[in-house]
C-alpha positions as CSV (number, residue, x, y, z in Angstrom):
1,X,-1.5,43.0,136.1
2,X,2.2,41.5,136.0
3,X,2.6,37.9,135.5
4,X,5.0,35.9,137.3
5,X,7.9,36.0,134.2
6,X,7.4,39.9,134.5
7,X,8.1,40.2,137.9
8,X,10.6,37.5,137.5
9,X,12.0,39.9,134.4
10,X,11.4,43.1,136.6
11,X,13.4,41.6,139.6
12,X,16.2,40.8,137.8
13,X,16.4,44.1,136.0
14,X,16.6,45.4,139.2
15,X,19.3,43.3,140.4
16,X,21.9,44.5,137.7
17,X,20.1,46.5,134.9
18,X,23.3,45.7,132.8
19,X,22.5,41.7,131.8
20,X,22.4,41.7,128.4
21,X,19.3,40.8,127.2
22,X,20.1,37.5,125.8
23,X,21.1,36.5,129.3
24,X,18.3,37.9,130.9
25,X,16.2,36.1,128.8
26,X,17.8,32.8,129.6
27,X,17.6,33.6,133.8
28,X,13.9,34.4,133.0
29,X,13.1,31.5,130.7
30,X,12.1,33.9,127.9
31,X,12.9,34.7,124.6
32,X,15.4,37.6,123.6
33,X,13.1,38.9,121.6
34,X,10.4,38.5,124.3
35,X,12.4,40.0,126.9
36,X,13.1,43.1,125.0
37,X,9.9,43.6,123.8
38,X,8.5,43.1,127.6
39,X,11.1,45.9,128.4
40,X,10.1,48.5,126.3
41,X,6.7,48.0,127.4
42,X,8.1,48.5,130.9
43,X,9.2,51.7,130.1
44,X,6.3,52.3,128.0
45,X,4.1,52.1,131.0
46,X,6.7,53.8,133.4
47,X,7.1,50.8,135.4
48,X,10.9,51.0,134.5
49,X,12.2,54.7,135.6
50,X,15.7,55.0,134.3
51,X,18.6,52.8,134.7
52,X,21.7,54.3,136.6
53,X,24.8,53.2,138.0
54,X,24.8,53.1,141.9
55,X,27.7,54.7,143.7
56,X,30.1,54.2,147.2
57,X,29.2,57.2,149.4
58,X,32.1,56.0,151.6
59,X,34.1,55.9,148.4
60,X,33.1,59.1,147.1
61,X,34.0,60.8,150.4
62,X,30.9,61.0,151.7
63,X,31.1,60.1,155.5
64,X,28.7,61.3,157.1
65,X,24.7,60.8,156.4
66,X,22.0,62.6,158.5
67,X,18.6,62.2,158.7
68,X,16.4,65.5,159.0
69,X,13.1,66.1,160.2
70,X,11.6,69.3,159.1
71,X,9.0,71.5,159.8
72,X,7.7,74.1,157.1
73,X,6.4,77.7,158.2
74,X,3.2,76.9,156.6
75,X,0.6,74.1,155.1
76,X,-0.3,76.1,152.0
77,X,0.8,74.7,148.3
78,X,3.0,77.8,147.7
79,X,4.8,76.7,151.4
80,X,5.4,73.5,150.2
81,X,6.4,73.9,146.2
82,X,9.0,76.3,147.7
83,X,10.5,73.7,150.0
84,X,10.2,71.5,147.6
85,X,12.0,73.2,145.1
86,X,14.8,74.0,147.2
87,X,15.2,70.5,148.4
88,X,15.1,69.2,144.1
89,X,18.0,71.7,143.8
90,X,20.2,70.6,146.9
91,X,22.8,67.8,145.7
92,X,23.6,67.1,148.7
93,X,19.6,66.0,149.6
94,X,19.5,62.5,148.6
95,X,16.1,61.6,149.5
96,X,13.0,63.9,150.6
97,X,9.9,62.3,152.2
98,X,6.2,64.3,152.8
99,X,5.5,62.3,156.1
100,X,2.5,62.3,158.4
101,X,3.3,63.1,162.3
102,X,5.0,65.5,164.1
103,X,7.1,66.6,160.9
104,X,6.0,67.5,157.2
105,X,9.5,66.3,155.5
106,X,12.3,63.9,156.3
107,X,15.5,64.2,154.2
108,X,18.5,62.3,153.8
109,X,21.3,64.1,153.7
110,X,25.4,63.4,153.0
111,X,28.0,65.1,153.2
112,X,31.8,64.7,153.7
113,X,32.0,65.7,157.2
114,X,29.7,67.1,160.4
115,X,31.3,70.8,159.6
116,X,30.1,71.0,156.0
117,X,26.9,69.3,157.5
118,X,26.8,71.9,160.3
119,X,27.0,74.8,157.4
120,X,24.1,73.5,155.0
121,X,21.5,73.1,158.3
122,X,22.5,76.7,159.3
123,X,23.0,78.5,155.9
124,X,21.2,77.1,153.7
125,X,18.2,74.9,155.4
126,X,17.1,76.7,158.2
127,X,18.0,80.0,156.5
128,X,15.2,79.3,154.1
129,X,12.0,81.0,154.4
130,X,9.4,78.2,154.1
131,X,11.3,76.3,157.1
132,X,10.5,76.7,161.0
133,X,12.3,74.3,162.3
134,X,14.3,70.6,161.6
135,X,16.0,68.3,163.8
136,X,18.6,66.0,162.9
137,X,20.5,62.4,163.6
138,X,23.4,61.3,162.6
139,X,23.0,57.9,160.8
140,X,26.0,55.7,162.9
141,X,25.5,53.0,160.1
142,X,22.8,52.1,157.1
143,X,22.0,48.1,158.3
144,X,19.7,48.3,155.0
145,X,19.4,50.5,152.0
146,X,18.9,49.5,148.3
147,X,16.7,51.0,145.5
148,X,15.0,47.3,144.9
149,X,11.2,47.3,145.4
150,X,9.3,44.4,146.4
151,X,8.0,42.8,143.0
């Protein structure tokens, strides 16, 4: 169970994972030394994942996001590993979801423009054996999006 400095600790972390730890200790109202101890327990316990540096899609030339919903030819584990595994080894996938409904997957998807878009569904996703079918929309603009979870 978290107590309220860890989640306190754990929100700020999330916030900018590059404090250093004496000042995270003083937003937190901990010690240094508590603080980085409470860290490596974090990571210890797999609470904390890895710590990266977020980046402009806009400013990386990345214009245009899609949302695809996907439909694999079949419910069987080797079906799904093998959409799986292509989807881990597409850079342009940013996120892939296992979703209850009318689809099995929905991916997130950028790209610089609707043509190089246009050739990824055609030649590489729907050209894929394990898929039957997707759909996509184009994303007009993200209103939310941010990798903080709810501590």
């Amino acid at each position: 169970m978290l107590s309220a400095s860890d989640r306190k600790l754990l929100s700020l972390l999330q916030t900018d994972a590059t404090l250093p730890v004496r000042d995270l200790a003083e937003r937190a109202g901990l010690s240094a030394s508590t603080v980085w101890r409470r860290m490596q327990e974090f990571e210890r316990q797999g609470l904390i994942r890895g710590r990266v540096t977020l980046l402009d899609a806009g400013a990386l030339g990345l214009a245009v996001t899609m949302q695809v919903s996907v439909n694999i030819t079949a419910q069987d584990p080797q079906a799904r590993a093998a959409f799986e595994r292509f989807v881990q080894a597409e850079p342009a996938v940013q996120s892939c979801l296992a979703v209850t409904g009318g689809q099995d997957y929905v991916l997130i998807v950028r790209m610089a423009d609707v043509a190089r878009f246009e050739r990824f569904l055609m030649d590489r996703l729907l050209a894929h054996p394990s898929v039957a079918s997707a759909q996509s929309q184009l994303v007009l603009r993200e209103v939310k999006s941010g990798p903080a979870l709810p501590v």
